[in-house]
N, C-alpha and C positions, 0 to 999 in steps of 0.2 A: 595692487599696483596697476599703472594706466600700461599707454604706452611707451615700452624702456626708452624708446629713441628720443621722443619729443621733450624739449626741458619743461619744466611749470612753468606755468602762469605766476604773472606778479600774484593774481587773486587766491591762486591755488596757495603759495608760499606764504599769504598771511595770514591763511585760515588755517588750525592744528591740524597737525599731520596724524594719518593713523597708523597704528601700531601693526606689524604686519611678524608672521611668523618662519621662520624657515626652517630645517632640517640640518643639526651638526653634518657638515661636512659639505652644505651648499655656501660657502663665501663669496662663491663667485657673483652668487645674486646679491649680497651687502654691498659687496666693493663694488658693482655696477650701478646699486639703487644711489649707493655713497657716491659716488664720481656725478651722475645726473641728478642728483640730489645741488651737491656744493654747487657742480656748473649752472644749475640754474639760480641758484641765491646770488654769484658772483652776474650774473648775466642783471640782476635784478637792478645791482647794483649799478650796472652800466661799466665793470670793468673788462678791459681788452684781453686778449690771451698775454700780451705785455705785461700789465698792469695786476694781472692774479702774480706772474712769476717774482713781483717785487713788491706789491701792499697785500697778498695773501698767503697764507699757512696752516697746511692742517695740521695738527696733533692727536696724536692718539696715546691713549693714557690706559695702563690697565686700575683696572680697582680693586681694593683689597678689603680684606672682613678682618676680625678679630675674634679669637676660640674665648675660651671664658677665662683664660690667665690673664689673656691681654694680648695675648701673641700675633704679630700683624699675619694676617694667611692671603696668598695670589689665589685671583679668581679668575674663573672664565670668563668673567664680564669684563667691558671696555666702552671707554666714552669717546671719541673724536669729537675734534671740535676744529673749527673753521673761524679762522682768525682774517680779519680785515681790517689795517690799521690800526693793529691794537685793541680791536673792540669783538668779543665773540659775535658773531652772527649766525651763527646756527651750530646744530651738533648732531652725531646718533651715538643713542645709547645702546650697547647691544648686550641683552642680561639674558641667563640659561634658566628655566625653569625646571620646575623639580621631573619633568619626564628628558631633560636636557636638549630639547626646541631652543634657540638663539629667537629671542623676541626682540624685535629693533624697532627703536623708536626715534622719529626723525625730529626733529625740532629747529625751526624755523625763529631767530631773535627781531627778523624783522616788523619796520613800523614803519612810515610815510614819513616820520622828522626824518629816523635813521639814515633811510635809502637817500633823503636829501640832501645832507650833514653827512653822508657818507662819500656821496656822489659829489657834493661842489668840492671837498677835500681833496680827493684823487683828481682832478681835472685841473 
């Protein structure tokens, strides 16, 4: 990670993000990569602090496995995802590895129509 304060660049946000790792029981580093992560995709966007509180939404989902009967099992793992009008534009996945490190992985759904066809909509 660069610096936490500064949001990305358009360039930076449509080139794949790297996967970066942290230590069970640092979330606070998620929730902050997660906050200036969305704030710059929405920034990308050209939406206002108005305009996130009424065309955007995060969601957060956990995910689940299945043992060998079939049985659905909760995991550690978790997707957010970052809704703009309906349309995902980005997410982090955040999965445990087998020494139980939270490996997060940012993912950026932007493209140059998108941000246009996203942007003359909200405006």
């Amino acid at each position: 990670m660069v610096d936490k304060e500064k949001p990305y660049s358009l360039e930076e946000l449509l080139k794949p993000r790297q996967i970066f790792i942290v230590n069970t029981g640092r979330q606070k580093v998620v929730e902050k990569e997660r906050e200036r992560f969305f704030n710059s995709v929405l920034g990308a966007l050209g939406y206002s602090d108005e305009e996130r509180a009424v065309f955007a939404e995060i969601r957060s989902l956990v995910l689940h496995s299945y043992d060998t009967q079939g049985q659905v099992l909760p995991t550690d793992d978790r997707i957010t995802l970052l809704i703009a009008r309906n349309c995902v534009v980005a997410s982090i996945l955040e999965t445990r590895d087998d020494l139980n490190y939270v490996q997060v992985s940012p993912a950026s759904y932007l493209n140059p129509e998108m941000i246009k066809g996203i942007g003359e909509v909200h405006k």
